[in-house]
ChimeraX commands (.cxc) that place a marker at each C-alpha (Angstrom):
marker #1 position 169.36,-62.07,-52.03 radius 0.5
marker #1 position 167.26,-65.22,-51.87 radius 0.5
marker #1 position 168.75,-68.66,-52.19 radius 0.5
marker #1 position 167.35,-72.25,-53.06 radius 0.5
marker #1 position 169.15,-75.44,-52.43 radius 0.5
marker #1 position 169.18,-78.11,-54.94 radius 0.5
marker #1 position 170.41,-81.69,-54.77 radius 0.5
marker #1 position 174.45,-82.06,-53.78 radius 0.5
marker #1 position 174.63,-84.57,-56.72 radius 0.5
marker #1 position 174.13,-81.29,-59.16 radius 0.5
marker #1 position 175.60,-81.97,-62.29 radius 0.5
marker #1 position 177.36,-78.34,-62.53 radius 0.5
marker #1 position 178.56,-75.47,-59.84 radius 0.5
marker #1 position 175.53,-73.61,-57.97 radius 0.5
marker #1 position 174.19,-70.60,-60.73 radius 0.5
marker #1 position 173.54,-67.44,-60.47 radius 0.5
marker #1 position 169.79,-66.48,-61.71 radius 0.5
marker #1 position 168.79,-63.12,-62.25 radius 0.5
marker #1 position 164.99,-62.73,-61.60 radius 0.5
marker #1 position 162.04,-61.06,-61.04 radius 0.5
marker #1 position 159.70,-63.44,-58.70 radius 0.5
marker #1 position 157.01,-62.18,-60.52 radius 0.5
marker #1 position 157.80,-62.90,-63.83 radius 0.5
marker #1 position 156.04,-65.92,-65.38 radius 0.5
marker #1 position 159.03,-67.06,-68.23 radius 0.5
marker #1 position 161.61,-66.89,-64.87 radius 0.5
marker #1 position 159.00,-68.89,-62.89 radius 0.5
marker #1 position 159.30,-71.58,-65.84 radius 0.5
marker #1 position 162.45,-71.72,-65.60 radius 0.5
marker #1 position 163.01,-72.00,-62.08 radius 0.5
marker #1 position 160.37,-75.09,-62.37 radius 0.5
marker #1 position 162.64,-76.33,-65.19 radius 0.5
marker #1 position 165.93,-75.63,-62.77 radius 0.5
marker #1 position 164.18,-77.04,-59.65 radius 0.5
marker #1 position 163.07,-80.19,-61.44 radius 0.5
marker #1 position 166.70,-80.80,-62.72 radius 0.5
marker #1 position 168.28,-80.21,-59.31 radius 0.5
marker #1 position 170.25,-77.88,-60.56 radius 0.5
marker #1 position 171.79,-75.69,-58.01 radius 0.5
marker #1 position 171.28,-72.21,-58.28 radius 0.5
marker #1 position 171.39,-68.35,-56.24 radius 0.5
marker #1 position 168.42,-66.50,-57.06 radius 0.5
marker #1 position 169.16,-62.59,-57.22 radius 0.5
marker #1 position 166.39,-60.28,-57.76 radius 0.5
marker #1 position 167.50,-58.62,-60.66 radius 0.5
marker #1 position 165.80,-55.11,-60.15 radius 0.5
marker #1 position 167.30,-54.85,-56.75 radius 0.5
marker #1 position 170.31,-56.49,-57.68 radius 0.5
marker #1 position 171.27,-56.34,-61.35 radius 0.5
marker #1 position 174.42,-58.00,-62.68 radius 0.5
marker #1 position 177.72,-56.00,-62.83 radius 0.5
marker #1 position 179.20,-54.77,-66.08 radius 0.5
marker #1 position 181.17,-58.03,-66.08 radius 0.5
marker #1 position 178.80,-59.97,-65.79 radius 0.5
marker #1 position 177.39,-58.90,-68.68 radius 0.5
marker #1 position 179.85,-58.94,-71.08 radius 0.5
marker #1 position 180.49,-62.57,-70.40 radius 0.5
marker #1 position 176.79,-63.37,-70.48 radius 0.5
marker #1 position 176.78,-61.76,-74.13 radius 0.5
marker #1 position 179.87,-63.60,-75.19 radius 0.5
marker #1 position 178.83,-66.89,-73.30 radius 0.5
marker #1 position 175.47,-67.05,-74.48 radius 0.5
marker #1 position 176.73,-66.20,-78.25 radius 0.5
marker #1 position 173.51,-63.87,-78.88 radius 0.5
marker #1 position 173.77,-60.33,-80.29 radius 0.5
marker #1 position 173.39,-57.41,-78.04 radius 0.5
marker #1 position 170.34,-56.59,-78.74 radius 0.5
marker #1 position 168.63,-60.14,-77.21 radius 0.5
marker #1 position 169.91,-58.74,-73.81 radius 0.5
marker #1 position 167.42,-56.33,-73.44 radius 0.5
marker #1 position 163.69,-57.04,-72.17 radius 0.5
marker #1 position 162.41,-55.40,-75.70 radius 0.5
marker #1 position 158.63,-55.67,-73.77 radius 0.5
marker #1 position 159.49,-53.92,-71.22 radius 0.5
marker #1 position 158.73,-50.45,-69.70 radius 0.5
marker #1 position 162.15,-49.42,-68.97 radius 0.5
marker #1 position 163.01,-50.53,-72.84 radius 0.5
marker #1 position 160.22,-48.22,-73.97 radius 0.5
marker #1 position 160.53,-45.46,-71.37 radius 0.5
marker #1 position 164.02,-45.22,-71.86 radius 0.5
marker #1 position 163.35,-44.85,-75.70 radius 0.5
marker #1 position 165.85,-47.80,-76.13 radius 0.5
marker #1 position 164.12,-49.06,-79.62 radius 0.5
marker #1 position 165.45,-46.04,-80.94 radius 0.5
marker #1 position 168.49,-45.62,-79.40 radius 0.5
marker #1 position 169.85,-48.56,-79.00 radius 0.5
marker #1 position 171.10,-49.32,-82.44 radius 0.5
marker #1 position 173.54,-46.32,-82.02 radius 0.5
marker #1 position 174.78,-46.93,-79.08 radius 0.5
marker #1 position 178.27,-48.18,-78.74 radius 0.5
marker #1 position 178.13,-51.89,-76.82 radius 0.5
marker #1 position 179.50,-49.92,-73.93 radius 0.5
marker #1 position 177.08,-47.79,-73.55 radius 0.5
marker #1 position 174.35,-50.61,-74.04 radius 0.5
marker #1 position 175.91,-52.80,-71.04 radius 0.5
marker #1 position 175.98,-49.55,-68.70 radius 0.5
marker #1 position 172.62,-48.83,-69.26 radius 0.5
marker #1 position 171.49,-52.63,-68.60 radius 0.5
marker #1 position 173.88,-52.92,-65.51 radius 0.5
marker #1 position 172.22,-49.28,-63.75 radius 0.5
marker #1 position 168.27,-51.13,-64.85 radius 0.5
marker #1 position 168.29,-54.52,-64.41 radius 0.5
marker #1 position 164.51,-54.11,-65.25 radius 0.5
marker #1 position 166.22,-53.55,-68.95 radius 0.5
marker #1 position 167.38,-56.97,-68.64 radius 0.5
marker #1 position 165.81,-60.18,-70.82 radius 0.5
marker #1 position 165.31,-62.31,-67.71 radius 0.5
marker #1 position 165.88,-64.96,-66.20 radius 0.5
marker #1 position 169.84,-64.19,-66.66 radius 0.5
marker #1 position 171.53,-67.71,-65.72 radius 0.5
marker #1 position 175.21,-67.14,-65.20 radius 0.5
marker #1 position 177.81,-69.98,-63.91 radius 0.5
marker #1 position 181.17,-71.28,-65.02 radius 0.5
marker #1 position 180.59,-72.48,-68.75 radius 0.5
marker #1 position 177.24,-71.35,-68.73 radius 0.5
marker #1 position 175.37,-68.11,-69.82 radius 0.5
marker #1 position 171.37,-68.44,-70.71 radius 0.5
marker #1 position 168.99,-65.44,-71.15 radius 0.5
marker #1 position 165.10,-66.14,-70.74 radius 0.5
marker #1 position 163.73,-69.22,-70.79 radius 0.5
marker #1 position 164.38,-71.95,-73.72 radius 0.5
marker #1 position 163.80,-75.41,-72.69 radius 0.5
marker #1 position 165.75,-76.74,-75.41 radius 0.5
marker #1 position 168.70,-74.54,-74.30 radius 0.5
marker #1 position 168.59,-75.41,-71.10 radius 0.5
marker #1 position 168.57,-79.34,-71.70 radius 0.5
marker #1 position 171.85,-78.16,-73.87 radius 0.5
marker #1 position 173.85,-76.87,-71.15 radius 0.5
marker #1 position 172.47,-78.21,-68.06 radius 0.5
marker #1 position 170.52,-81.39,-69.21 radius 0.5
marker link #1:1,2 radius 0.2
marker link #1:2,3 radius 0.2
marker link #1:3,4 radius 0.2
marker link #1:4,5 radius 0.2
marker link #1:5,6 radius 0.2
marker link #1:6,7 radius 0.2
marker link #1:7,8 radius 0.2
marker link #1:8,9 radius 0.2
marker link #1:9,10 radius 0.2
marker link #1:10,11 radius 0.2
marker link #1:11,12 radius 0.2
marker link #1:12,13 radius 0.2
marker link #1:13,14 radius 0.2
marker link #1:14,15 radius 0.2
marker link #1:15,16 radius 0.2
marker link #1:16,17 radius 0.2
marker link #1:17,18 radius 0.2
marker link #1:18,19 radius 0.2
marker link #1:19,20 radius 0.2
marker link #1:20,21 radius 0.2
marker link #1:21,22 radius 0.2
marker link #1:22,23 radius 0.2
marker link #1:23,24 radius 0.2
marker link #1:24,25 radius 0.2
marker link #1:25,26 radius 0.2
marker link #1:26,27 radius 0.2
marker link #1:27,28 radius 0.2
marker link #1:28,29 radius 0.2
marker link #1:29,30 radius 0.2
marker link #1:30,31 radius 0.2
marker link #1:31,32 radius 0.2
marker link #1:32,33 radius 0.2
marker link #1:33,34 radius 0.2
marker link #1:34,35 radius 0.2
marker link #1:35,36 radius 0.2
marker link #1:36,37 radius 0.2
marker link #1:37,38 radius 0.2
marker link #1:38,39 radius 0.2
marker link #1:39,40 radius 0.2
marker link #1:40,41 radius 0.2
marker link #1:41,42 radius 0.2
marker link #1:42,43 radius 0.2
marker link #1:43,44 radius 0.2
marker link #1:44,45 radius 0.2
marker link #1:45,46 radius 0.2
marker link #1:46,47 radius 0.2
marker link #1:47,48 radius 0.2
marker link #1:48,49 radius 0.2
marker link #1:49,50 radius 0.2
marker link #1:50,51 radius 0.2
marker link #1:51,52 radius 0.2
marker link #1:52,53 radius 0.2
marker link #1:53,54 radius 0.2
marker link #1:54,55 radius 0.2
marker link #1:55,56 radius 0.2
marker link #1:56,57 radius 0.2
marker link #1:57,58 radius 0.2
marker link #1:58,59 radius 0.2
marker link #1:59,60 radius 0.2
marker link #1:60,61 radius 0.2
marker link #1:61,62 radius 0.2
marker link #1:62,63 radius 0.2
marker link #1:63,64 radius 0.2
marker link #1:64,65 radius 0.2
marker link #1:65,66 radius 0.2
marker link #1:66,67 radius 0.2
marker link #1:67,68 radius 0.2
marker link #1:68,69 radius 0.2
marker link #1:69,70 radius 0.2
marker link #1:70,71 radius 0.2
marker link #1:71,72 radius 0.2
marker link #1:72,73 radius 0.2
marker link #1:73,74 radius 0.2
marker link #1:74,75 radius 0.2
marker link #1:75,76 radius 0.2
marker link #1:76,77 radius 0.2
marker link #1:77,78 radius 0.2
marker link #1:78,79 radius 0.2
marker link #1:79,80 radius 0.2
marker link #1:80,81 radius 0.2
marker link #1:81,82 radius 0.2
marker link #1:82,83 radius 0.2
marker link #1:83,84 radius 0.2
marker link #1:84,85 radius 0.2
marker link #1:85,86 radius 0.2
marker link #1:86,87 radius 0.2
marker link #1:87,88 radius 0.2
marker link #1:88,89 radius 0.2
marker link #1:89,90 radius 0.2
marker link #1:90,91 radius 0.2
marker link #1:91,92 radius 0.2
marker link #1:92,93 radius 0.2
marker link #1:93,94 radius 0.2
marker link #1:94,95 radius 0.2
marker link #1:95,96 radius 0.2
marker link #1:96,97 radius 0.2
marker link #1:97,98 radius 0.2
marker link #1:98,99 radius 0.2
marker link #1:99,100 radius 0.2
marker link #1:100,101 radius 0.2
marker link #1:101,102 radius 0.2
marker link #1:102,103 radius 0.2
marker link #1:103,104 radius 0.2
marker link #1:104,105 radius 0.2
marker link #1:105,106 radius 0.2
marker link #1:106,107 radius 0.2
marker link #1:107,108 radius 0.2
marker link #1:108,109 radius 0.2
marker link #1:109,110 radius 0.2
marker link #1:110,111 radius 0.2
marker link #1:111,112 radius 0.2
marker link #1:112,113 radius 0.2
marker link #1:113,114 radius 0.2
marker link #1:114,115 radius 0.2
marker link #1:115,116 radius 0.2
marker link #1:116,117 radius 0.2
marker link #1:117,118 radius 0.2
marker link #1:118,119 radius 0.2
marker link #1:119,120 radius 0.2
marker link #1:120,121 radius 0.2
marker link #1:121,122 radius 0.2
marker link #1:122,123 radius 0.2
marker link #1:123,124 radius 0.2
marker link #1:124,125 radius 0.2
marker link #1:125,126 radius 0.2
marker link #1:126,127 radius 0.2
marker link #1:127,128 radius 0.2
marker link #1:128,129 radius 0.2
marker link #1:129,130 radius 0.2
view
């Protein structure tokens, strides 16, 4: 796991984001993060994906329906034929296949205590971190 340090003076508790270093939207947000000295843990989220847990309170925290999870662009998402089979799966069976791929995962995933953001919304961000 990689870690950056913001400023001590952070507003909220060091987070938790879920990326992939070569994804431009996570890059944005990072530059967002960084420039806001917010505090945060980067985890590579294909080596490392987020527990079961984790997910569940990301979907409740972040309000958004199961489907906005899942990186819908994607080649796991297609490969996996998840278009298809994701409206009849049960949300248990959604959040085990997104905790074994994190690849399936809408990224960056920004988890902390009060806060739960998935991909890369300015406006959102400014909301709960701003």
């Amino acid at each position: 796991m990689e870690n950056a340090l913001a400023s001590a003076a952070s507003p909220v508790a060091k987070l938790r984001v879920y990326h992939y270093p070569q994804c431009s939207t996570c890059k944005k947000a990072l530059k967002w993060l960084t420039a806001h000295d917010v505090a945060v843990e980067l985890i590579h989220i294909a080596e490392h994906p987020p527990s079961k847990a984790e997910l569940r309170d990301a979907l409740k925290g972040a309000g958004i329906p199961l489907k906005k999870l899942f990186n819908t662009s994607g080649g796991s998402y297609r490969d996996g034929g998840f278009g298809e089979r994701l409206p009849n799966m049960s949300e248990a069976e959604a959040i085990d296949a997104l905790a074994k791929d994190g690849k399936l995962i809408k990224r960056p995933l920004v988890l902390g205590k009060g806060v739960a953001l998935v991909g890369f919304d300015e406006a959102a961000y400014e909301a709960k971190l701003g």
